[in-house]
C-alpha positions as YAML, in Angstrom:
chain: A
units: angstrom
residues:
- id: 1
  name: UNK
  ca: [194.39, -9.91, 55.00]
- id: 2
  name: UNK
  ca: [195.33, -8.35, 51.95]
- id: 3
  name: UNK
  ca: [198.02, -9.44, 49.67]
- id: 4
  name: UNK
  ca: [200.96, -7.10, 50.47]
- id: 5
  name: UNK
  ca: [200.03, -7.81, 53.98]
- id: 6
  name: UNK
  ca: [200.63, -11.14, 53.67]
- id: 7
  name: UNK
  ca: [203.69, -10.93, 51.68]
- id: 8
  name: UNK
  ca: [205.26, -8.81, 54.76]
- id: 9
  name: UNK
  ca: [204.52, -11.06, 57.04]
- id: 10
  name: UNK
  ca: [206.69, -13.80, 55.10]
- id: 11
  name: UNK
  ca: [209.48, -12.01, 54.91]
- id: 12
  name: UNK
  ca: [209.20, -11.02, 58.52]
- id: 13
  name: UNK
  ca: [208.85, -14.64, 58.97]
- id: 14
  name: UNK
  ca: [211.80, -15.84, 55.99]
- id: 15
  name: UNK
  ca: [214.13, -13.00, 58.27]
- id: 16
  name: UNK
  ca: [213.55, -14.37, 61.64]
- id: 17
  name: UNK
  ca: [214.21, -17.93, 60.63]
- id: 18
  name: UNK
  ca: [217.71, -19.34, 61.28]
- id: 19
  name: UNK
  ca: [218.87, -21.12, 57.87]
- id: 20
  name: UNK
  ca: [220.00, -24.57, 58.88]
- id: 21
  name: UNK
  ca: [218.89, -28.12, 57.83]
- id: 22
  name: UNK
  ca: [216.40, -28.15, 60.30]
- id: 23
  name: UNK
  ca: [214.76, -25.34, 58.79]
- id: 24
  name: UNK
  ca: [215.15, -26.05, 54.69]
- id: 25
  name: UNK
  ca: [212.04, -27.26, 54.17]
- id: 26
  name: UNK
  ca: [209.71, -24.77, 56.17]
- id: 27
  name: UNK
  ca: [211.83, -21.63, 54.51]
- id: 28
  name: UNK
  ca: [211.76, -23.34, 50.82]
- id: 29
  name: UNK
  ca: [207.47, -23.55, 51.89]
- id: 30
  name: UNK
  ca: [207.85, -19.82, 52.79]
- id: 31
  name: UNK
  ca: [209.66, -18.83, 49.40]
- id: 32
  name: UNK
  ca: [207.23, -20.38, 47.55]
- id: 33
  name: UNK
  ca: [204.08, -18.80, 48.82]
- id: 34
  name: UNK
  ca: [206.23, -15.33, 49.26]
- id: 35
  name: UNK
  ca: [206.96, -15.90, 44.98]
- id: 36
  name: UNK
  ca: [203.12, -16.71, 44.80]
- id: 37
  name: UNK
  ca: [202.11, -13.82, 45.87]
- id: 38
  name: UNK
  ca: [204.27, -11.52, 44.66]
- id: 39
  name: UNK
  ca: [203.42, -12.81, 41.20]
- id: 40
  name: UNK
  ca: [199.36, -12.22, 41.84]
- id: 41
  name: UNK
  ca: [200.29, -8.48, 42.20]
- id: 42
  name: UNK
  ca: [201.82, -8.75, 39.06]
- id: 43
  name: UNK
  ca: [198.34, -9.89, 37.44]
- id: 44
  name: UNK
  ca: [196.55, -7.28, 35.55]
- id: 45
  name: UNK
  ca: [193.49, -6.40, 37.09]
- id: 46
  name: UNK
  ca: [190.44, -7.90, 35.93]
- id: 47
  name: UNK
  ca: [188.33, -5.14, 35.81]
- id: 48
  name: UNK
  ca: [190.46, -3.40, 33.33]
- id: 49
  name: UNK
  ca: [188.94, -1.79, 30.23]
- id: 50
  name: UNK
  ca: [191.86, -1.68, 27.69]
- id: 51
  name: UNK
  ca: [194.87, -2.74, 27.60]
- id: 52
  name: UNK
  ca: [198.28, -0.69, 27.99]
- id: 53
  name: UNK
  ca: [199.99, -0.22, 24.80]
- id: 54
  name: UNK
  ca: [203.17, -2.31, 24.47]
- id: 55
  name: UNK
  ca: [206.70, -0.80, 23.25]
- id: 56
  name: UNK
  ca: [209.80, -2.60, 20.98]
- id: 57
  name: UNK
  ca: [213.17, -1.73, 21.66]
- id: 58
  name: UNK
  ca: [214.70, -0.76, 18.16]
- id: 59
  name: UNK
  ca: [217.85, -3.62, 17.36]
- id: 60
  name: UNK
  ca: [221.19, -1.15, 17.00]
- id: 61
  name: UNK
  ca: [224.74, -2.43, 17.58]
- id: 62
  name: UNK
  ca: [227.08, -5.71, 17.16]
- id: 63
  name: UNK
  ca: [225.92, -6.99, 20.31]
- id: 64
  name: UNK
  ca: [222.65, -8.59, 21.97]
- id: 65
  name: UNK
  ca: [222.21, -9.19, 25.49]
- id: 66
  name: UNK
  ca: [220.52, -13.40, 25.52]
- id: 67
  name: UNK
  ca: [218.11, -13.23, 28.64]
- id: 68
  name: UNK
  ca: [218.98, -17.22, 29.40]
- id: 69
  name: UNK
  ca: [216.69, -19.58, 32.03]
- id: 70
  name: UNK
  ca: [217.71, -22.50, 33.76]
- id: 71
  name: UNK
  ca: [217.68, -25.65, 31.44]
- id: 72
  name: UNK
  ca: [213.81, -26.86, 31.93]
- id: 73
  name: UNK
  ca: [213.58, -28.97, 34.94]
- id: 74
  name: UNK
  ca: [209.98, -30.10, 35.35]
- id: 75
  name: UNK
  ca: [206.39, -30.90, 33.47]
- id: 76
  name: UNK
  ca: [202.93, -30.75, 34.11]
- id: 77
  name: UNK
  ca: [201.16, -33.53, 33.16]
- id: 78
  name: UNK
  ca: [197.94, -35.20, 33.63]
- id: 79
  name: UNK
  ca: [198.50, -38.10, 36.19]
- id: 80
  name: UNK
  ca: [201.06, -40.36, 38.06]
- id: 81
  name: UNK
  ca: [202.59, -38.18, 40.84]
- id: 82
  name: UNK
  ca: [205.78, -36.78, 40.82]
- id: 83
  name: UNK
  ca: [208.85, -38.31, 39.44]
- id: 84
  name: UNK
  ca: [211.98, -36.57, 40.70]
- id: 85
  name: UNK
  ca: [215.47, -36.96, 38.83]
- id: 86
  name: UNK
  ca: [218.63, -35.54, 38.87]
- id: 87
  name: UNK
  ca: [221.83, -35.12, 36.30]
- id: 88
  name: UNK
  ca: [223.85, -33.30, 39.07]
- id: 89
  name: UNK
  ca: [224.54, -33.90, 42.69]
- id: 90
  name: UNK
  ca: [221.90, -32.13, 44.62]
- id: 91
  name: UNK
  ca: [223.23, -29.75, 47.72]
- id: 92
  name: UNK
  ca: [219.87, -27.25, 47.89]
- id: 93
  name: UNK
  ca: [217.59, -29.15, 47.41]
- id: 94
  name: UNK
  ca: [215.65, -32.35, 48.06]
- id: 95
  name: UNK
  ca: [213.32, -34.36, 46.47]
- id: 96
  name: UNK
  ca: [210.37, -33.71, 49.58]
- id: 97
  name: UNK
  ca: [211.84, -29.77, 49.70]
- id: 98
  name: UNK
  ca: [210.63, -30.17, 45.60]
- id: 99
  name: UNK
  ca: [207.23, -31.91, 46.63]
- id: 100
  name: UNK
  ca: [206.53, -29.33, 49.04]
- id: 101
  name: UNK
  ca: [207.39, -25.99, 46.75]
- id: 102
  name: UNK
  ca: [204.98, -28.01, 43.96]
- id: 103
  name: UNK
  ca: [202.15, -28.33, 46.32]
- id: 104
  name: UNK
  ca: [202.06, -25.05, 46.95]
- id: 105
  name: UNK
  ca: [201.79, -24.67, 43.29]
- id: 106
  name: UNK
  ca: [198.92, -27.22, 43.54]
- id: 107
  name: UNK
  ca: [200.99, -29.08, 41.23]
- id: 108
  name: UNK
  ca: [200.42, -32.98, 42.56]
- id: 109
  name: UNK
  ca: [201.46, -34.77, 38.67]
- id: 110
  name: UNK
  ca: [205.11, -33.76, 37.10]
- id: 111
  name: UNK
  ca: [208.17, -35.10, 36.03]
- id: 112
  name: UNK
  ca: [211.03, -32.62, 37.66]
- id: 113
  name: UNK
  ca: [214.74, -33.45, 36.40]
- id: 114
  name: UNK
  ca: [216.97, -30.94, 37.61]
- id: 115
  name: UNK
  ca: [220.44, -30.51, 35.44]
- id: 116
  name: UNK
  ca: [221.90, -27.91, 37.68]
- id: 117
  name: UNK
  ca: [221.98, -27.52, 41.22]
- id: 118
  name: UNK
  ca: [219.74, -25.09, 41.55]
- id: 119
  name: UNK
  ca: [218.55, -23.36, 44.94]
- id: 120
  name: UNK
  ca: [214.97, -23.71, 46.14]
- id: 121
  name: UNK
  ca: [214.59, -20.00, 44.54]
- id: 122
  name: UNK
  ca: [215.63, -21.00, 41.24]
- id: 123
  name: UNK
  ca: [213.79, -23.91, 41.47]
- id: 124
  name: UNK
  ca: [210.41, -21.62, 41.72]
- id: 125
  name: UNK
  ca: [211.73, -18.53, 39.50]
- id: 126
  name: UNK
  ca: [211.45, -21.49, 36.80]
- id: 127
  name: UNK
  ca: [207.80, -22.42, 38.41]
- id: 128
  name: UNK
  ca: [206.69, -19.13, 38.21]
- id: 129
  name: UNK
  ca: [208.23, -18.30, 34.51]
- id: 130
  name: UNK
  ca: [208.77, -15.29, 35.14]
- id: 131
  name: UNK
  ca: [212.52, -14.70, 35.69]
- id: 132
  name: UNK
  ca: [215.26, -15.01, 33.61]
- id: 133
  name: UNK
  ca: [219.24, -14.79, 34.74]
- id: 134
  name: UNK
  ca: [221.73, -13.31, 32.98]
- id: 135
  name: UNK
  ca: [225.36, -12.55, 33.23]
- id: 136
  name: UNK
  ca: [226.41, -9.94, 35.88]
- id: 137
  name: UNK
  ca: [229.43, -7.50, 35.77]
- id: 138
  name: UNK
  ca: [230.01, -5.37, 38.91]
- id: 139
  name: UNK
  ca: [231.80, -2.44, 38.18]
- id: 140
  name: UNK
  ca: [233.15, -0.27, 41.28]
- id: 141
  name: UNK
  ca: [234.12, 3.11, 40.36]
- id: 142
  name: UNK
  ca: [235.76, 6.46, 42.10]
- id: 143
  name: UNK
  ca: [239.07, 3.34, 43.15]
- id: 144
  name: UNK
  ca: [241.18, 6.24, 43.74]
- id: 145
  name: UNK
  ca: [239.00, 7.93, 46.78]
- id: 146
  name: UNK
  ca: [239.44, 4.44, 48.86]
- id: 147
  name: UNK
  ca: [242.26, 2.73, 50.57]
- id: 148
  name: UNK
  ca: [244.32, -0.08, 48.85]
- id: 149
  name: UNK
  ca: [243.00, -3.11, 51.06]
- id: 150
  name: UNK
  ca: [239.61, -1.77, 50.15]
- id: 151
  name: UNK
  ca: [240.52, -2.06, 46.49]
- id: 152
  name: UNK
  ca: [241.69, -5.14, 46.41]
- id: 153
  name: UNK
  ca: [238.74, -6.94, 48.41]
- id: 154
  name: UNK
  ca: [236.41, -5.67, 45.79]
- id: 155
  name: UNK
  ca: [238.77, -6.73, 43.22]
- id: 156
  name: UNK
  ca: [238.88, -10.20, 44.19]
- id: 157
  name: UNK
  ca: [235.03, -10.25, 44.12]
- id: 158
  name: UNK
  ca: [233.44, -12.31, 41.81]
- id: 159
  name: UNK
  ca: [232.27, -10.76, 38.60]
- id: 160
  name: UNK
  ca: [233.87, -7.48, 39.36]
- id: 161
  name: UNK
  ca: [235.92, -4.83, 38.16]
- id: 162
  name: UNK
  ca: [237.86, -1.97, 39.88]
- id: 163
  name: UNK
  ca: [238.05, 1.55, 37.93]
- id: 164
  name: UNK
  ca: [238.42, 5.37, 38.08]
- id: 165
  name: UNK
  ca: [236.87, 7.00, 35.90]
- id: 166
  name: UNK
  ca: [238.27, 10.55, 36.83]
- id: 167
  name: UNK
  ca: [242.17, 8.87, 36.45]
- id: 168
  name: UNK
  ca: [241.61, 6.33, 33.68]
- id: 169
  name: UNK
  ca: [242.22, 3.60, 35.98]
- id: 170
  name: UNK
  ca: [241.96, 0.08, 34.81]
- id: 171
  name: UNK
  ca: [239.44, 0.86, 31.23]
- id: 172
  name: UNK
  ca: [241.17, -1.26, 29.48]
- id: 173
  name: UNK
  ca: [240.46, -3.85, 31.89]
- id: 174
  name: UNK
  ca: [237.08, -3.11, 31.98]
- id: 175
  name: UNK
  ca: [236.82, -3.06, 28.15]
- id: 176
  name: UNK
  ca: [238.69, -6.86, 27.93]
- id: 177
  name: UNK
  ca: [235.94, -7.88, 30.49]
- id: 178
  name: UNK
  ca: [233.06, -6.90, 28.71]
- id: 179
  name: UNK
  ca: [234.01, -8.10, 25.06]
- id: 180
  name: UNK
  ca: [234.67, -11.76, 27.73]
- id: 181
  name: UNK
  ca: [231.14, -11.58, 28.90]
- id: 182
  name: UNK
  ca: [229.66, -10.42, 25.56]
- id: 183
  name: UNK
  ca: [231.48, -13.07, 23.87]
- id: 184
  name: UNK
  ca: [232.56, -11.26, 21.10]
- id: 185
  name: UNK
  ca: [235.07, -11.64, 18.51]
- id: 186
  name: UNK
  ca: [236.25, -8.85, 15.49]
- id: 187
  name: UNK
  ca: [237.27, -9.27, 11.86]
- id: 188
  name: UNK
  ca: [238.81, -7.45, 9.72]
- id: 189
  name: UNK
  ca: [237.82, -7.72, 5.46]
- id: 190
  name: UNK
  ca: [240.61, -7.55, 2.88]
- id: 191
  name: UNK
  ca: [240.28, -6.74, -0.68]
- id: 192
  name: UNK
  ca: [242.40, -8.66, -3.27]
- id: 193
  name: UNK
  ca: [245.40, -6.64, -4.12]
- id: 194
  name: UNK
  ca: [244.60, -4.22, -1.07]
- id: 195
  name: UNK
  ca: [245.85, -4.14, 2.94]
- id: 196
  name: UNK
  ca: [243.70, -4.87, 5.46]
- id: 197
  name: UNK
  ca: [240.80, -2.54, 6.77]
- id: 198
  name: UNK
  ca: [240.96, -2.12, 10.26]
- id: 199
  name: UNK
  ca: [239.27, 0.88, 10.59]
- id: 200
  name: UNK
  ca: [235.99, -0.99, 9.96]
- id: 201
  name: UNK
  ca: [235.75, -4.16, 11.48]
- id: 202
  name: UNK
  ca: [232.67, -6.82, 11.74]
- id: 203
  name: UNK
  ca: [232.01, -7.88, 15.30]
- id: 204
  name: UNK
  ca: [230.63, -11.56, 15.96]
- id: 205
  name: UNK
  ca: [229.86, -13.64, 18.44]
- id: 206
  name: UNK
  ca: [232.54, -16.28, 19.59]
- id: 207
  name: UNK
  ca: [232.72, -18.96, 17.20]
- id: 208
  name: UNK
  ca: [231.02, -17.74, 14.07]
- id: 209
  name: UNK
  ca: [232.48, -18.95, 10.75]
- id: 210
  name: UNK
  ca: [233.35, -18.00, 7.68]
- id: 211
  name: UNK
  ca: [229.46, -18.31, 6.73]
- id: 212
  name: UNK
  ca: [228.53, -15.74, 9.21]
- id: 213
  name: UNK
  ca: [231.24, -13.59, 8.17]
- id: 214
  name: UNK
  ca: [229.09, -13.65, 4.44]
- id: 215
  name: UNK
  ca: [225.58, -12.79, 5.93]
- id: 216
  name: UNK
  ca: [227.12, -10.11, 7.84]
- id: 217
  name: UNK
  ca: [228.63, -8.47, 4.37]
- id: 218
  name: UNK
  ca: [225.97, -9.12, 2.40]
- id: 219
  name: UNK
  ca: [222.96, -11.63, 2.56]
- id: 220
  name: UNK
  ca: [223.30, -12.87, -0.99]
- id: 221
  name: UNK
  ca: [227.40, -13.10, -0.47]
- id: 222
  name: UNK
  ca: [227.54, -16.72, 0.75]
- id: 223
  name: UNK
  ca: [225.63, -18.42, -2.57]
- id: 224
  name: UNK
  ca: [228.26, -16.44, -4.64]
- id: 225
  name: UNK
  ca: [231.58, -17.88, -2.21]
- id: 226
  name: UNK
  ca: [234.01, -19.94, -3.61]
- id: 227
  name: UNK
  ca: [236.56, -19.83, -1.21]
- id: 228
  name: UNK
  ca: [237.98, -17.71, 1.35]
- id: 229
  name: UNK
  ca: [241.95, -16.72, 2.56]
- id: 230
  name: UNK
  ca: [241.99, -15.87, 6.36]
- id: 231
  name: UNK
  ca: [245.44, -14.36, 8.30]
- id: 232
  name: UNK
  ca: [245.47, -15.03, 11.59]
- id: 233
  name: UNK
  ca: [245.24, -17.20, 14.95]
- id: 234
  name: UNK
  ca: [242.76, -19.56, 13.42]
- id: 235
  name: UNK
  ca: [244.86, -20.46, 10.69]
- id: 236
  name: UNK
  ca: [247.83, -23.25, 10.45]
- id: 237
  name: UNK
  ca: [249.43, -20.70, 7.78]
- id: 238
  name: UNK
  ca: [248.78, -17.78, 6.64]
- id: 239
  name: UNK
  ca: [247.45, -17.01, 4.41]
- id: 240
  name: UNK
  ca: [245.20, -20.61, 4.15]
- id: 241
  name: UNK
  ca: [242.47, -21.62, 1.74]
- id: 242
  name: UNK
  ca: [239.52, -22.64, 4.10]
- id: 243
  name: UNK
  ca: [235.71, -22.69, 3.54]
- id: 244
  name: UNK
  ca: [231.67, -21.68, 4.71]
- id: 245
  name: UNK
  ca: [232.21, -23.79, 8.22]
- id: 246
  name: UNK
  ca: [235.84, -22.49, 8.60]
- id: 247
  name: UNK
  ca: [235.40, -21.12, 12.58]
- id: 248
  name: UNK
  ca: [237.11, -17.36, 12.65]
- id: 249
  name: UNK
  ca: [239.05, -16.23, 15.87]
- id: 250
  name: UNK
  ca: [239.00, -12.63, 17.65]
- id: 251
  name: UNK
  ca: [241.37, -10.59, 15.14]
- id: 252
  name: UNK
  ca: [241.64, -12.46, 12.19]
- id: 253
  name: UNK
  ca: [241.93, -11.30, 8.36]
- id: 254
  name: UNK
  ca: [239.43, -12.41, 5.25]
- id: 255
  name: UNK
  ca: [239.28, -11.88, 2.36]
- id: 256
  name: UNK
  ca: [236.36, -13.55, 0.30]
- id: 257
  name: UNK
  ca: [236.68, -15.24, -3.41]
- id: 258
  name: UNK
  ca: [233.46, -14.80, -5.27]
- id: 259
  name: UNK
  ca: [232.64, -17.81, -8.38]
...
C-alpha cells in the first residue's frame, strides 16, 4: 500500500472514530502516524539530480509577520526513558497519550516538559518541526448582503472582524485590529524650534524605546544622543527629559538632543 493510500485510510479511520476518553489514546496513535506520513511525501525524492532553486522574499514595510512555535517541550537524548513534566495543568493530553505519539516516532529516550496545554496535534506539529502558528484574523466581508443575526454571530467569533467593503462598513475597525495584532506603535520626530511632523511617522513595534527610535533615524544617531524630550502618553509631563531605555507609547512626540 502506497503512501497516500495509507494516509486515506487514517483519516477514514480518524472520521469514523467517536472523540471521547475512551478513544484519546487510539486517535492521538492515528494523528501521529497520519503526520508521519504526510511528512514522508514532503521528502524530496532521492533520486533527484539537482536541486530546485530557492527564492528570498525582499524585506519592505514597518511591519514583519514572527512565524512563532510552541515553547520547546521535549529532547532527544541518548538513554534513560522518558521523563514527562508539566508547568501547566494538562486537559489534552496524558503522559501514556505522550509515550504512545513518541513511539511512533521511535523515540524511546526524551525529556518532554510541556509549558502550554497543548493538544495531541500540537504536541506532534512540534515532533515533526515542521509547523509554525501564528496569529489569525478572520475578516468577513460583503456584511451588508446578510441578515443582522447573521452579522452579529460572526462578529462575536473569535479573531474576527465584520466589514463591507462596497459601504465602508466597519474599516476603521478593521484597521485598529490589525495595528492590535501587529503590535505596532507610531512616532512622530520634532525638530528644535519646529512643530511636529506627522505626515511622516516611524512605526515600531510595541514597546521599543527611545534607542530604537535612534537606529530607526539613523544607525550612527544613538552614539551621538545626549538626551531626548518626548510629548505624550508615556510621559509624566510634557515635555520630559528621558533617555536610550525611555519605553515610547503609540502616538508620542521626540525630539532628539545630539552632544
Amino acid at each position: 500500500m502506497g503512501i497516500l493510500e495509507k494516509i486515506s485510510e487514517i483519516e477514514k479511520e480518524i472520521a469514523r472514530t467517536q472523540k471521547n476518553k475512551a478513544t484519546e489514546y487510539h486517535l492521538g496513535l492515528l494523528k501521529a502516524k497520519l503526520a508521519k506520513y504526510r511528512a514522508q511525501l514532503l521528502e524530496p525524492s532521492k533520486s533527484a539530480s539537482s536541486k530546485g532553486e530557492g527564492f528570498d522574499v525582499m524585506k519592505s514595510g514597518d511591519a514583519r509577520v514572527a512565524l512563532i512555535g510552541f515553547p520547546s517541550v521535549g529532547k532527544p537524548k541518548k538513554g534513560g526513558g522518558i521523563s514527562f513534566n508539566s508547568t501547566v495543568t494538562l486537559t489534552q493530553c496524558s503522559e501514556k497519550l505522550v509515550q504512545l505519539i513518541l513511539h511512533e516516532y521511535k523515540i524511546f529516550n526524551a525529556e518532554v516538559l510541556f509549558r502550554e496545554d497543548c493538544s495531541p496535534d500540537e504536541f506532534i506539529d512540534v515532533i515533526v518541526g515542521n509547523r509554525v502558528y501564528m496569529p489569525c484574523l478572520y475578516v468577513y466581508n460583503k456584511i451588508d448582503q446578510i441578515s443582522m443575526e447573521e452579522v452579529d454571530r460572526l462578529a462575536r467569533k473569535p479573531n474576527s472582524v465584520v466589514i463591507s467593503c462596497g459601504m465602508k462598513l466597519n474599516l476603521d475597525y478593521l484597521l485598529e485590529m490589525l495595528w492590535e495584532y501587529l503590535a505596532l506603535t507610531c512616532i512622530y520626530t520634532k525638530k528644535r524650534g519646529q512643530r511636529p511632523d506627522f505626515s511622516d511617522a516611524i512605526i515600531l513595534r510595541k514597546g521599543a524605546s527611545v534607542e530604537h527610535v535612534c537606529h530607526r533615524i539613523h544607525r550612527s544617531l544613538a552614539s551621538q544622543f545626549k538626551y531626548a524630550l518626548v510629548w505624550g502618553t508615556s510621559t509624566k509631563y510634557s515635555p520630559q527629559r528621558v533617555g536610550l531605555t525611555h519605553t515610547m507609547e503609540h502616538e508620542d512626540v521626540i525630539q532628539i538632543v545630539k552632544k
